[in-house]
Residue, then its C-alpha position, 0 to 999 in steps of 0.5 A: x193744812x190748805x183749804x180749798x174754797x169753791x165760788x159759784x155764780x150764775x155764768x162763772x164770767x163775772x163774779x167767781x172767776x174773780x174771786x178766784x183769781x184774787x184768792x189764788x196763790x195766797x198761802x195755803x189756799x187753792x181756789x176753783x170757781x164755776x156757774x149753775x147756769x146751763x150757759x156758764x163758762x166752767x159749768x159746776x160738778x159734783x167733782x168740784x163739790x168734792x174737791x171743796x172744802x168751802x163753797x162761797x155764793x154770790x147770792x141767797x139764789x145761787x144756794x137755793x139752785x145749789x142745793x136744788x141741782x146738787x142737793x146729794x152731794x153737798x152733805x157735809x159741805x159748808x156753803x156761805x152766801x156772799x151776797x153781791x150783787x151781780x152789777x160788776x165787771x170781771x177784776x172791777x175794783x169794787x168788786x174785788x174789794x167787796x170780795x176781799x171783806x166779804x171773805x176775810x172771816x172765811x180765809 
């Protein structure tokens, strides 16, 4: 049975769309990722939500804004915050480190 794990950050610029890049096409796993800023390159939808069997955060920040803006649609969804820190470039390979250890009890 595949999962299907959402990352969510502020812009969807940095952060998640790296984690889903590095976490995609790995077997039984699809991935998706968008921001909850209103400037954010793929912004998140309830859709999204739906689709999503687990959601990982980047910040404590990001889920409180999580659950403020989509409170309703989050009743059974299981959302983990990753904590880092938005101080990394797209693909930086700190940043795909921290990902791949903060991640790995989640895969």
């Amino acid at each position: 049975m595949g999962r299907n794990l959402l990352f969510v950050c502020s812009r969807n610029k940095l952060r998640s769309p790296t984690a889903e890049v590095i976490f995609r096409g790995r077997p039984g796993i699809e991935t998706d990722s968008a921001g909850l800023s209103p400037d954010a390159e793929v912004p998140l939808s309830p859709d999204q939500i739906a689709w999503a069997d687990l959601i990982l955060v980047m910040e404590k920040v990001h889920r409180a804004r999580l659950k403020r803006k989509f409170g309703k649609h989050l009743a059974g969804k299981r959302v983990v915050v990753l904590d880092i820190p938005d101080k990394f470039p797209f693909m930086d390979d700190d940043l795909v480190r921290l990902l791949e250890a903060r991640c790995a009890p989640y895969l």
